[in-house]
VOGU-3710 file (C-alpha; in Angstrom, 3 decimals, decimal comma):
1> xxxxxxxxxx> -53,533/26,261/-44,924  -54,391/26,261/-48,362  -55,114/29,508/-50,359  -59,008/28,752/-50,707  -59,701/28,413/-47,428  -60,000/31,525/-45,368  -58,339/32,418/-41,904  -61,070/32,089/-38,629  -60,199/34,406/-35,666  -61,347/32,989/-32,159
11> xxxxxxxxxx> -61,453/35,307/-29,140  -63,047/33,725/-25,819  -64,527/36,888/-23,749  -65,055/37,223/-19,701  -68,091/36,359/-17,948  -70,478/38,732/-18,044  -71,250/38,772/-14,234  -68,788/38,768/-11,367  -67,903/35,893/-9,705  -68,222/35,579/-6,015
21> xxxxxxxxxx> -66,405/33,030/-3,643  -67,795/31,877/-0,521  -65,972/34,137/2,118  -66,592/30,573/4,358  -64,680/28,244/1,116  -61,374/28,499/2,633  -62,511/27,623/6,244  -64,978/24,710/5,014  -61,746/23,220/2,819  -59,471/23,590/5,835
31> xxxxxxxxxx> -61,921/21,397/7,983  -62,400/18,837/5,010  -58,136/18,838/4,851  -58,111/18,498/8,868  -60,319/15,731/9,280  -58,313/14,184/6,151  -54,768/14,606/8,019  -55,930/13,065/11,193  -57,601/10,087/9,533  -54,156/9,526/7,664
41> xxxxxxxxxx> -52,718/9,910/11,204  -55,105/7,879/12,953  -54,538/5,086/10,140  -58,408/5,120/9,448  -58,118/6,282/5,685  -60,600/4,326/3,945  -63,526/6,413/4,379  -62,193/9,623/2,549  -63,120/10,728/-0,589  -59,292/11,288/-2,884
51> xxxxxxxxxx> -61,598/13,022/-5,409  -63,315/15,717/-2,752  -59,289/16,325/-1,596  -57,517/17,049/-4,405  -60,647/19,215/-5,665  -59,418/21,736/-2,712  -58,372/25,147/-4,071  -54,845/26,249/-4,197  -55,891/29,851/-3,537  -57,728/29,060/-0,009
61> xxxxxxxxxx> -55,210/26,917/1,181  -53,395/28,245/4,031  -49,762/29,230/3,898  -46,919/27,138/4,991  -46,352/27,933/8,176  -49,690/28,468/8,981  -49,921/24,517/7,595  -47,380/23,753/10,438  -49,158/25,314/13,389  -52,486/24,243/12,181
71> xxxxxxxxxx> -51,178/20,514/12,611  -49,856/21,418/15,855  -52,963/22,568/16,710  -54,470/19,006/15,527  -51,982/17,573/18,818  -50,485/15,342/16,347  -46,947/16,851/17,465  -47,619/17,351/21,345  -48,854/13,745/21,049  -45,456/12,543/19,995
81> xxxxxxxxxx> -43,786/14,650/22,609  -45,751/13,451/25,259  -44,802/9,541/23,923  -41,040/10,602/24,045  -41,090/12,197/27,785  -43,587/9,405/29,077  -42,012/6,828/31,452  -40,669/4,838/29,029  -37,852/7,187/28,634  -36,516/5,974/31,974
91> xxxxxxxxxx> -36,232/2,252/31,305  -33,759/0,919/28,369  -34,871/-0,154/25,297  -38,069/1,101/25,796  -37,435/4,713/25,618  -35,219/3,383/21,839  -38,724/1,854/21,216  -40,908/4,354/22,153  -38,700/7,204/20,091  -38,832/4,804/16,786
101> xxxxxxxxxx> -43,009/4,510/17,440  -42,688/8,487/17,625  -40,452/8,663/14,163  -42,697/6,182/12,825  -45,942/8,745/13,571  -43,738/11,299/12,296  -43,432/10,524/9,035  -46,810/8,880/8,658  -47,865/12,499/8,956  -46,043/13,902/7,045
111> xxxxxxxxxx> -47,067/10,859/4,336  -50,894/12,379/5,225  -49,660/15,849/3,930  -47,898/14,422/0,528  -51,198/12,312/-0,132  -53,469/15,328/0,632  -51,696/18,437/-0,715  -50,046/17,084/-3,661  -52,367/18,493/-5,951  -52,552/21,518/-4,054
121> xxxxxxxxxx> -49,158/22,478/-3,245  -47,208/21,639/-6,188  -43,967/19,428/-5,929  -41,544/22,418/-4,604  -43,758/23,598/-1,859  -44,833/19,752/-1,265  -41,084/19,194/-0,261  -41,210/22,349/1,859  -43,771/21,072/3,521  -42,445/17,694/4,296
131> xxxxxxxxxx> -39,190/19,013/5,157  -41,459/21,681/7,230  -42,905/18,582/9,496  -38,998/17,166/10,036  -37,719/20,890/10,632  -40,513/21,119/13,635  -40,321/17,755/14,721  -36,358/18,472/15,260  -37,235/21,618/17,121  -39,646/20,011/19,812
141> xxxxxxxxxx> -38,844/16,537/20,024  -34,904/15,577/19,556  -33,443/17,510/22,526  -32,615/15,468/25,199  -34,159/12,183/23,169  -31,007/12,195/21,423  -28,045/12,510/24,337  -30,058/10,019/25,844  -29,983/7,847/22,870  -26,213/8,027/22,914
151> xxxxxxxxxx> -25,365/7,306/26,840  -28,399/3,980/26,363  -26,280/3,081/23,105  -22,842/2,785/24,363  -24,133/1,614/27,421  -25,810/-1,189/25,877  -23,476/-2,041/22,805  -20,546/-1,990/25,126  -21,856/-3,424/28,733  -24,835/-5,291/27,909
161> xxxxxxxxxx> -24,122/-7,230/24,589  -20,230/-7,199/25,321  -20,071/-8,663/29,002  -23,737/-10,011/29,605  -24,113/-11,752/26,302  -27,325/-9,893/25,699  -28,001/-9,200/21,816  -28,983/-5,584/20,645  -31,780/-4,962/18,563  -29,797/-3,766/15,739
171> xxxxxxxxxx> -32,931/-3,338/13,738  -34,417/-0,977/16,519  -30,915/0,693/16,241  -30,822/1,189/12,360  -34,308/2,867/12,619  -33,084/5,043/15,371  -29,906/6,221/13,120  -31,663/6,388/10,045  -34,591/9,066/12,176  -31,499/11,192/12,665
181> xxxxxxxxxx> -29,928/11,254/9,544  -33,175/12,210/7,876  -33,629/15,197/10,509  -30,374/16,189/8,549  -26,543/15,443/9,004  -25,931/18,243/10,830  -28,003/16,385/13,671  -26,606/12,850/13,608  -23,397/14,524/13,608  -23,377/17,200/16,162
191> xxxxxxxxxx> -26,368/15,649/18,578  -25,375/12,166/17,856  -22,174/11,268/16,607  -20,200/13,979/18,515  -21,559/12,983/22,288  -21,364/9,093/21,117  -17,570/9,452/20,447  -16,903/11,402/24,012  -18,906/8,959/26,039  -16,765/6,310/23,792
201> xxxxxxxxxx> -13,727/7,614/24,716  -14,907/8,075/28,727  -15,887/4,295/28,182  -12,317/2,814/26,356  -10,496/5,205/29,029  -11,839/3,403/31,631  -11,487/0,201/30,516  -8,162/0,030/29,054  -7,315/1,290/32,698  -9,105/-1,802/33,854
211> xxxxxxxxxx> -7,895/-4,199/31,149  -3,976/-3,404/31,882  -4,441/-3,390/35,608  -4,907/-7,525/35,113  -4,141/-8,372/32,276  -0,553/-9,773/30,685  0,183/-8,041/27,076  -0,691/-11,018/25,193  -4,448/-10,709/26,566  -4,771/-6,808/27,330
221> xxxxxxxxxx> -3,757/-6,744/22,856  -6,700/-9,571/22,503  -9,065/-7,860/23,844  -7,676/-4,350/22,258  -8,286/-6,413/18,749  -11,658/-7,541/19,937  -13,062/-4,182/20,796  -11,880/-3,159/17,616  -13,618/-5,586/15,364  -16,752/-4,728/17,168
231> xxxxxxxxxx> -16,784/-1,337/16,199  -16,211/-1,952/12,791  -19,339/-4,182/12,961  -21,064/-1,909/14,833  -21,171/0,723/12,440  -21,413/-1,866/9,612  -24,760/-3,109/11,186  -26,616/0,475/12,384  -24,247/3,540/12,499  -22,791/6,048/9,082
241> xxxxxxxxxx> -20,262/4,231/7,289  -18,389/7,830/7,756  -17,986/7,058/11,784  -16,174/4,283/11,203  -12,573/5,608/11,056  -13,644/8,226/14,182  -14,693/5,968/16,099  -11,390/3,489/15,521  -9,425/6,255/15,803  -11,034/6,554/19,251
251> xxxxxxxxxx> -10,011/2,594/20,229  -6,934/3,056/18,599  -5,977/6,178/20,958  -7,741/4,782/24,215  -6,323/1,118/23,976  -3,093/1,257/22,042  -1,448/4,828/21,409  -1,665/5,055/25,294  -0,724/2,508/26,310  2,336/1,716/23,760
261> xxxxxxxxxx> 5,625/2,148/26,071  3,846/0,207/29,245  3,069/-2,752/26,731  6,004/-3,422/24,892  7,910/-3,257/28,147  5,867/-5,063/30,199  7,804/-7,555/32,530  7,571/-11,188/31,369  5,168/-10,807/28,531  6,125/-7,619/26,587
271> xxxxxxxxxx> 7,506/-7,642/23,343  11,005/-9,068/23,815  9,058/-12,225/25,627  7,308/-12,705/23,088  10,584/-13,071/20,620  12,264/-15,052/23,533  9,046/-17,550/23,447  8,364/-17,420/19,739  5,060/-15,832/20,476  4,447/-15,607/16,512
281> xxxxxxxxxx> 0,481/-14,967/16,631  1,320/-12,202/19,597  3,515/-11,028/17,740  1,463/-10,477/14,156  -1,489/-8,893/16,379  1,067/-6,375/18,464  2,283/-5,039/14,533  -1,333/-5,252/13,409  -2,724/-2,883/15,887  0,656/-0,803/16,464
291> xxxxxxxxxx> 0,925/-0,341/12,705  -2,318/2,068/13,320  -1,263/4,485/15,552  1,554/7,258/15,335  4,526/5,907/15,997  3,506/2,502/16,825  5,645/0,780/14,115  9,159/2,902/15,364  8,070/1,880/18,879  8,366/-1,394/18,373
301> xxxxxxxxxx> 11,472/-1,069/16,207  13,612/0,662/18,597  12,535/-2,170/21,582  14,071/-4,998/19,126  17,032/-2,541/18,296  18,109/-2,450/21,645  17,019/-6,271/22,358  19,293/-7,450/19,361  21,892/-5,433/20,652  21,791/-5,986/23,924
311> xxxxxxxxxx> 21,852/-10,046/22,893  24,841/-9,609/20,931  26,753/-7,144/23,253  26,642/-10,066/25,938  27,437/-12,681/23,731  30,601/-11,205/23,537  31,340/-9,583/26,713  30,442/-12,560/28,957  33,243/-13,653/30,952  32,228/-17,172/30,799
321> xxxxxxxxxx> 31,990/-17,475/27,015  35,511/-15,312/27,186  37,049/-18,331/28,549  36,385/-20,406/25,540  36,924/-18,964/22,092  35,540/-21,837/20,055  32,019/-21,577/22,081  32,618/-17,697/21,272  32,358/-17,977/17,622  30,296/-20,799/17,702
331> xxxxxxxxxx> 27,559/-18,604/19,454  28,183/-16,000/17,579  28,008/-17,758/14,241  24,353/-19,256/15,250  23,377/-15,440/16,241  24,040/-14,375/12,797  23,025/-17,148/10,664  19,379/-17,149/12,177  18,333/-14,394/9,873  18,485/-16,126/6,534
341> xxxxxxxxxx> 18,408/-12,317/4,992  22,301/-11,588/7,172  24,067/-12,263/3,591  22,090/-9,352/2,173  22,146/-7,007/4,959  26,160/-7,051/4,732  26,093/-6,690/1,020  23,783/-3,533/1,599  25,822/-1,903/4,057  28,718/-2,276/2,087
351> xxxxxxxxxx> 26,816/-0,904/-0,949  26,049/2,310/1,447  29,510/2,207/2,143  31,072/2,331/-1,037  28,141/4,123/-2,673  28,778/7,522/-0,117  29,506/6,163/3,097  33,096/6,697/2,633  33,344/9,575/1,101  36,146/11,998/2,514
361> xxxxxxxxxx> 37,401/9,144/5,002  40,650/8,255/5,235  42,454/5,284/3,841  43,318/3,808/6,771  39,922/4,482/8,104  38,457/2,490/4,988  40,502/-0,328/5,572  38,621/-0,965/9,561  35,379/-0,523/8,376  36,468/-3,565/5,405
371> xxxxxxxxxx> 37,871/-5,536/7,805  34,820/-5,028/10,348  33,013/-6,119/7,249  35,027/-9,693/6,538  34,487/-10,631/10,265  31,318/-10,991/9,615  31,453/-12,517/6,099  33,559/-14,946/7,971  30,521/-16,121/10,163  28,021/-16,220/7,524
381> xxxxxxxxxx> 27,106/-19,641/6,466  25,572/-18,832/3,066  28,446/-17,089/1,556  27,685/-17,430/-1,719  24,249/-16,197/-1,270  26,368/-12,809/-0,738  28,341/-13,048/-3,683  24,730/-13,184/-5,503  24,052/-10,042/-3,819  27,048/-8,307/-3,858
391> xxxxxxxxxx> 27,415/-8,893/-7,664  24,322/-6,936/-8,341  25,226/-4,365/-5,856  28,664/-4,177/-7,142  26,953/-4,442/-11,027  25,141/-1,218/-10,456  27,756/0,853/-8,846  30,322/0,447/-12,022  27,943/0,800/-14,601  25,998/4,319/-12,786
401> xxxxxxxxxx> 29,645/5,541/-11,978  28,381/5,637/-8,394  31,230/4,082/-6,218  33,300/6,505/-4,494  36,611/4,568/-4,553  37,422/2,409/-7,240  40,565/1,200/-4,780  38,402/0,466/-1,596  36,269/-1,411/-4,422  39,254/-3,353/-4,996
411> xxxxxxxxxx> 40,534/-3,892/-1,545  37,154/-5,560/-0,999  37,814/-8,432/-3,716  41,181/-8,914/-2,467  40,779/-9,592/1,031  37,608/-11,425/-0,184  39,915/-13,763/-2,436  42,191/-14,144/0,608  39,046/-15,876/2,731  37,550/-17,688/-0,472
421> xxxxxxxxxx> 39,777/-18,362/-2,665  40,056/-16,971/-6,752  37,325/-19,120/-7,962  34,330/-16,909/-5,514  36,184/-13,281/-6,814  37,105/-14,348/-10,560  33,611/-12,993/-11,980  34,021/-9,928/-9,285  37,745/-9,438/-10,976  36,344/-9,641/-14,601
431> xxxxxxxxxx> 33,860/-6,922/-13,877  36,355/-4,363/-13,032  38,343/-5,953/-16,550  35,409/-5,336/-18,420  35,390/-1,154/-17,371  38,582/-1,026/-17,985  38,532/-2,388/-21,581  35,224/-0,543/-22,251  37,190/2,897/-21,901  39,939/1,896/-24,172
441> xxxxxxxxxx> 36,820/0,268/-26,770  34,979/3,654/-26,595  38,430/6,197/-27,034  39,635/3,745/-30,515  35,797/4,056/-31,556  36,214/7,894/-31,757  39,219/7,938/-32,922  38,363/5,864/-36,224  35,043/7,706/-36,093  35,738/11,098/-35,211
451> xxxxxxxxxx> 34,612/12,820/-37,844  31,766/11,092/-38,999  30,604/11,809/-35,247  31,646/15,469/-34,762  28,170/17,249/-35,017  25,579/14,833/-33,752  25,112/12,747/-29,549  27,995/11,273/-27,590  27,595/7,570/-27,598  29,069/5,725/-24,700
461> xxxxxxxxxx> 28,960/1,965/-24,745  29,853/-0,552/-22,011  30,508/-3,972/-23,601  30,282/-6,692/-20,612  31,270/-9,806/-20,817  28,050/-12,421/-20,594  29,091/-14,861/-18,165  31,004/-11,994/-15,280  27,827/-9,879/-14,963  24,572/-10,706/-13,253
471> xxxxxxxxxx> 22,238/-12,560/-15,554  20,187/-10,105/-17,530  17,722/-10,995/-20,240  18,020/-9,510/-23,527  15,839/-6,300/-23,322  15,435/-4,307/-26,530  13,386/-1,288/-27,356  13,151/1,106/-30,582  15,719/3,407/-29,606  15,387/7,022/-31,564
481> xxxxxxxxxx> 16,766/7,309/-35,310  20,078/9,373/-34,275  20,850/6,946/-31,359  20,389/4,010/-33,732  22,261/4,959/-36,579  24,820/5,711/-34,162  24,507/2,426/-32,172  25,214/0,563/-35,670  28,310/2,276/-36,655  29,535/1,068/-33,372
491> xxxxxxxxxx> 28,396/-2,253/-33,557  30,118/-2,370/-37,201  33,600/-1,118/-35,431  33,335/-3,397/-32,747  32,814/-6,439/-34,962  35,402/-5,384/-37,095  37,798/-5,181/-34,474  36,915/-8,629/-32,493  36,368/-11,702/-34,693  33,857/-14,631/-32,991
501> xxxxxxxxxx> 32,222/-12,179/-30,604  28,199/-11,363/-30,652  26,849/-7,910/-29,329  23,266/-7,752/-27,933  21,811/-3,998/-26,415  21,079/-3,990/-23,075  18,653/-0,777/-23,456  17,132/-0,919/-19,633  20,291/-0,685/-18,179  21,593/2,573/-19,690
511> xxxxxxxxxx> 21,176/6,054/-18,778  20,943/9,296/-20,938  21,430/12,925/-20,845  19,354/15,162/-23,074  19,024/18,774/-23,491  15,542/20,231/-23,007  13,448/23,568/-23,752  9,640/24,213/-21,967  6,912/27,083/-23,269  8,296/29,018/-20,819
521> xxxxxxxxxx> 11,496/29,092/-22,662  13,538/27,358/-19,836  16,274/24,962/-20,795  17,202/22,350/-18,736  19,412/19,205/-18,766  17,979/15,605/-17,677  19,491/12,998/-16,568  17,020/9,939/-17,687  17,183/6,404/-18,073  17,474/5,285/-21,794
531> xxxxxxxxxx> 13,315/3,984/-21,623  12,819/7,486/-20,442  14,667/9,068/-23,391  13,294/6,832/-26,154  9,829/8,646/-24,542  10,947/12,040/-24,694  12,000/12,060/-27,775  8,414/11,313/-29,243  7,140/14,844/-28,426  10,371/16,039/-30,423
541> xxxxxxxxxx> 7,497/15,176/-33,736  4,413/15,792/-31,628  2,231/17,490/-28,661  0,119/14,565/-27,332  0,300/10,973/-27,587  -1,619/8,002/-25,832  -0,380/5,197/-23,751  -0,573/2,707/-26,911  1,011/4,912/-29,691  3,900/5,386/-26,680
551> xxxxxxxxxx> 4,000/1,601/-26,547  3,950/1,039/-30,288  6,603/3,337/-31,273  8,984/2,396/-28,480  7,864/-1,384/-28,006  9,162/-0,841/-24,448  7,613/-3,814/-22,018  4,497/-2,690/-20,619  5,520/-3,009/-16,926  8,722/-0,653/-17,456
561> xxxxxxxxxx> 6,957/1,573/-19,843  3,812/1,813/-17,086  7,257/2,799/-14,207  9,082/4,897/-16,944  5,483/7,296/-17,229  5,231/7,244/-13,834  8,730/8,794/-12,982  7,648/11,177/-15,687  4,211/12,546/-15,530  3,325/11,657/-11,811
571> xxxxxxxxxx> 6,427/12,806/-9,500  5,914/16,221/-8,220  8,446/18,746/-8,930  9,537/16,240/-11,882  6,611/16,010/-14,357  7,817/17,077/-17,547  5,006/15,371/-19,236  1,210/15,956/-18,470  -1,429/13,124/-17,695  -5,095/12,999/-18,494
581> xxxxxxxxxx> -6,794/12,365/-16,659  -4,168/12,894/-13,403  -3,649/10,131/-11,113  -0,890/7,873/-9,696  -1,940/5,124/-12,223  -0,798/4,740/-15,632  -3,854/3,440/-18,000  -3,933/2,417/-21,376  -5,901/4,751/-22,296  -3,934/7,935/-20,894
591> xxxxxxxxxx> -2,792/11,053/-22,892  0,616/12,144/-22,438  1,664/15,818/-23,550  4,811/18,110/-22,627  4,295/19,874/-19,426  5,098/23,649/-20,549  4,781/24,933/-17,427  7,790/22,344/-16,037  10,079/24,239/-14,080  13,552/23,373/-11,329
601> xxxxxxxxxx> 15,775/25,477/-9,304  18,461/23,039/-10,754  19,617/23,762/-14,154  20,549/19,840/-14,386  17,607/17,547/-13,299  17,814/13,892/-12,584  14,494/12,011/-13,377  14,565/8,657/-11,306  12,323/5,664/-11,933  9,758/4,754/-10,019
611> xxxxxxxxxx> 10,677/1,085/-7,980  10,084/0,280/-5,159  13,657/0,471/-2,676  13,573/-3,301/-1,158  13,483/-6,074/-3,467  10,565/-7,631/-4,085  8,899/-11,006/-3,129  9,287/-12,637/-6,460  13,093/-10,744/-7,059  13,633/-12,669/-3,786
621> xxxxxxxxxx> 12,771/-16,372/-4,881  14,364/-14,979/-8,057  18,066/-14,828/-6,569  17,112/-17,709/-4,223  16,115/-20,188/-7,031  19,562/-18,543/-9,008  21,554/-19,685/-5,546  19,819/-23,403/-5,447  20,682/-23,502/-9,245  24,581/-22,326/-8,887
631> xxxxxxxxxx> 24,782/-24,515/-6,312  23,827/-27,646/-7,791  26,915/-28,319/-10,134  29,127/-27,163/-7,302  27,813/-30,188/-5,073  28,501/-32,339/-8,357  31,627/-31,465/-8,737  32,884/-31,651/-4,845  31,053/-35,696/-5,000  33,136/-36,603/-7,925
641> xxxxxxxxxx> 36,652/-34,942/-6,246  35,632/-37,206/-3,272  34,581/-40,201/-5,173  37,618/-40,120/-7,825  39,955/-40,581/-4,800  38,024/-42,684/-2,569  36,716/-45,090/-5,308  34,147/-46,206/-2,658  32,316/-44,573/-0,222  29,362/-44,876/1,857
651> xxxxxxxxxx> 26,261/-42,298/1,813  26,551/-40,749/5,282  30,768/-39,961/4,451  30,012/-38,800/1,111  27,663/-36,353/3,080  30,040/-35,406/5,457  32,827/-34,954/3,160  30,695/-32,652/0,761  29,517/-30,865/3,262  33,379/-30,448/4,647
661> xxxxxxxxxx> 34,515/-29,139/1,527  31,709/-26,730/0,494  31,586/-24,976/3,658  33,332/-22,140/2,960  30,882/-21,269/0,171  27,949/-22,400/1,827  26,267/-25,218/4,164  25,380/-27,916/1,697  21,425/-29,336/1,977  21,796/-32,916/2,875
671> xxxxxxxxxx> 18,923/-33,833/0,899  20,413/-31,775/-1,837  23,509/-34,430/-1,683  21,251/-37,121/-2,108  19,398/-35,490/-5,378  22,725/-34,695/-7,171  24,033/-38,273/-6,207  21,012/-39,549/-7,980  21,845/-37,148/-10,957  25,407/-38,998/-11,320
681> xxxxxxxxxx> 24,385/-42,391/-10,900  21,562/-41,466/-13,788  24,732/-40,046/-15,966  27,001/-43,346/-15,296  29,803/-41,209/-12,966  28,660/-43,516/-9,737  27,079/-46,988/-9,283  25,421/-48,382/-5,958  27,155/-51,542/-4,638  24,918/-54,694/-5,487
691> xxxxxxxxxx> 25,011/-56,140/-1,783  25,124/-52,945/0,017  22,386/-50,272/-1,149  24,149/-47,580/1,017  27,745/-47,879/-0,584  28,807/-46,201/-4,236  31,206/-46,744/-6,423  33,029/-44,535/-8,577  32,882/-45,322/-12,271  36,045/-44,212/-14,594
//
């Protein structure tokens, strides 16, 4: 205010006379609220007055629990219950019907006391109230209405619209469910949902008994699948989404887990039948369902264990088949060639093998368990779709220093060369060259460098030879300033030493060891792959860095880099880095920082990389597509051999004779033939005959 203007004081005084309230007011409003409430009730609103209501005073209006009884004194509650115990509740769906039309009054009133007592009340006590009305309702009316509900529900859902055909009103059943979940969880799941699974289980007891009595497996697992489904869409259309996987688990138990052994075994439709009969849509619905129970999966596993061996044990043993050795093999060789995956099963047993498997077994010992091996090389028809897998098995040993016998290693190739011949073992041989001359690179490398290299890392390089080793793309990353400086003087050497030759780092394929100290103080040493290192080092300059400085400093692929944090931040008991936020997932927009707090028992540590232990889909056409590729020039060159000294052939020999020479690598695709054929008519090496389409010629 301004300074000329002065300052007013304003005081408001009490009446002069006392003011007197009916003693009748709060007896009068009570009979103006209950004739509002039952109007509400009685859906015959119109006539009141909204004004005259909310004019009521808070002070006369009764208190909350004397709200309560007064309604129950109105009947409006003993009117429901007497709707709920009537008749109806005898006959099915009625009594559903009749409780809904009860709910449905329910809530109406309490509707009547949120349009009446807003004003009155408040919000707080409003919601007491309401909550008041479903509290009292709960108390009088849902005993007995609601293990009712659950027999008439199962009952119906299971008997009526499962064997009659008869639909359920599913609408009628959502109201239902809904009435109990407002009365509170605690009700739909102890009143409801508790009874409803034991009378389920009574039900899927029963009827699994029935089911197996008369049915074969094929049928009993159809109808396993079916009442399956149906739950699922039973709680999808009127049930909690949360008694879904309770009430599967309650199929699954009844109808599968129980009936596992008798199923799989069962005579002339079990689950070696169904392999005998190439039962394939049997078969993907047994795994489906037995995949979902304990022990379902190693059920079924051990049944075809002792199936496969059983097979093969008579193959052999059979008397008749004794009697001729070419039908023998012949079997045999069919047994083992219809898994197209047998070529990389026997390459991963003998990686087992020669990774530990052998360890502290004796020479002679070694040499069986080889031999064992070459028989059944010897029947595989695909042979060089082992070598591809070998090679990489073999590849990983020598490189992690993981094989435990360099000369059982060795004895392999040889007796390999002695069934194949030197071309299928030359690459194998040049592997175990390119060690060799790796150790005598690395010990001239220090010597010339010795000094320069006396206080900083050990640098250990293995230089392979491009065309021996399995085919790995050129994968670089930024490795750390000491390893690089390092990496170049060695580079320099190595140039210096061999004239013509190129060197390219092969960063994903190397291994580290680095020395590291927590908060805590702790020092440990771990063992890391070369991505993981280049990551480490980082936080030798820093406390915290994100996903994309990571990726810009190291310019590691993203897919690696995502696996390489993994192994690092999300392993338990192996997370020397810290995530945020924490989850299995790597993000681009994670936070990475040193995890203080790290601590082993083991003074060394080994930090593996997350991958996944069998080879994935796509690595799978991978080395198949690398197979149909190698193969290609191979069929080339065993045409021309053929057609240099036959001059002329016809198609079908030139088939035959291909196929006759390549066998012992692998069983040449007929159609395959006739593509490279093609190919060296295209290139001028063959011409077709000009009267006879079917006869080629070779061309000098």
């Amino acid at each position: 205010m301004s300074g000329g203007q002065k300052k007013r004081n304003f005081q408001i005084e009490a009446f002069k006379h006392k003011v007197v309230v009916d003693p009748k007011y709060a007896d009068k409003t009570w009979k103006i609220l209950e004739h509002a409430i039952r109007e509400i009730y009685n859906h015959n609103a119109s006539g009141l007055s909204f004004e005259e209501l909310y004019s009521c005073r808070e002070d006369c209006w009764h208190p909350l629990f004397g709200l309560i009884y007064a309604m129950n004194d109105l009947g409006v509650l003993d009117g429901i219950k007497k709707l709920v115990y009537s008749s109806e509740m005898s006959m099915w769906p009625p009594a559903l019907k009749t409780a809904e039309h009860s709910s449905s009054d329910l809530f109406c009133l309490a509707l009547s006391i949120q349009v009446v007592a807003h004003a009155c009340l408040g919000e707080k006590r409003l919601r007491n109230a309401y909550n008041m009305v479903l509290h009292k309702f709960g108390e009088k009316l849902y005993s007995g209405l609601v293990s009712t509900m659950t027999l008439h529900l199962q009952t119906m859902s299971k008997s009526i619209e499962a064997a009659q055909g008869e639909v359920i009103n599913r609408g009628l059943m959502r109201n239902i469910i809904k009435m109990l979940m407002d009365l509170g969880s605690s009700v739909y799941q102890e009143d409801f949902e508790k009874p409803f699974l034991e009378v389920s289980a009574d039900f899927y007891r029963a009827e699994s008994q029935e089911f197996i009595e008369c049915s074969d497996c094929g049928d009993y697992l159809k109808k396993a699948e079916k009442r399956l489904n149906e739950e699922i869409e039973r709680v999808s259309h009127y049930l909690d989404a949360k008694s879904e996987p309770k009430i599967t688990n309650v199929v699954e138990k009844e109808m599968i887990a129980n009936h596992m052994l008798r199923l799989v075994h069962m005579e002339n439709s079990g689950l070696v039948k169904m392999l005998l009969d190439d039962k394939i849509e049997d078969l993907g619905r047994m795994y489906n369902l037995f995949r979902r129970v304990p022990n379902g999966l190693s059920t079924i596993r051990d049944v075809m264990t002792s199936h496969i061996r059983d097979t093969g044990k008579q193959l052999v043993t059979d008397p008749e088949k004794s009697k001729n050795p070419n039908a023998l093999s012949s079997s045999f060789e069919y047994f083992i060639n219809l898994n197209p995956r047998s070529p990389e099963y026997i390459s991963l047993f003998v990686d087992d093998k020669l990774r530990k498997g052998l360890k502290g077994v004796k020479e002679e010992d070694i040499e069986v368990i080889l031999d064992k091996v070459m028989i059944l090389f010897r029947y595989l028809q695909e042979k060089d779709v082992f070598e591809k897998y070998y090679k990489q098995h073999l590849a990983k040993r020598l490189l992690s220093g993981k094989t435990v016998s360099d000369d059982a290693e060795r004895s392999l190739i040889v007796k390999l060369k002695t069934e194949c011949g030197y071309q299928f073992t030359s690459k194998l041989e040049g592997m175990f060259t390119d060690m060799k001359t790796s150790q005598d690179t690395m010990q001239g490398f220090y010597t010339a460098c010795g000094a320069e290299l006396a206080n900083g890392p050990t640098l250990v390089v293995q230089v392979l030879t491009t065309g021996s080793w399995p085919t790995q793309s050129s994968i670089t990353c930024n490795l750390p300033a000491e390893l690089s400086a390092l990496c170049e003087k060695f580079r320099s050497y190595y140039l210096g030493t061999h004239t013509g030759r190129r060197l390219s780092w092969q960063t994903n394929m190397g291994t580290a060891d680095l020395r590291a100290t927590f908060g805590n103080g702790q020092k440990y040493e771990l063992n890391v792959s070369t991505y993981q290192m280049c990551v480490l080092m980082l936080f030798n300059n820093t406390d915290c860095l994100s996903y994309r400085e990571i990726e810009q400093a190291t310019e590691i692929p993203s897919f690696d880099l995502k696996r390489c944090l993994q192994s690092l931040a999300c392993v338990k008991g192996k997370n020397v880095l810290r995530k945020e936020p924490m989850s299995k997932d790597i993000g681009e927009d994670d936070a990475f920082s040193v995890n203080d707090h790290f601590t082993s028992k083991l003074r060394k540590v080994k930090i593996g990389t997350v991958v996944a232990q069998k080879e994935s889909e796509p690595e799978k056409q991978e080395t198949r597509q690398r197979v149909e590729e190698d193969r290609k020039p191979q069929i080339e060159a065993a045409i021309v051999r053929i057609m240099k000294s036959r001059r002329v052939l016809d198609h079908n020999n030139i088939i035959a004779e291909v196929t006759k020479q390549l066998q012992s690598r692998f069983l040449a695709n007929p159609g395959e033939i006739k593509k490279r054929i093609e190919s060296l008519i295209e290139r001028d090496f063959l011409e077709r005959d000009n009267t006879d389409r079917r006869l080629y010629r070779y061309l000098a």
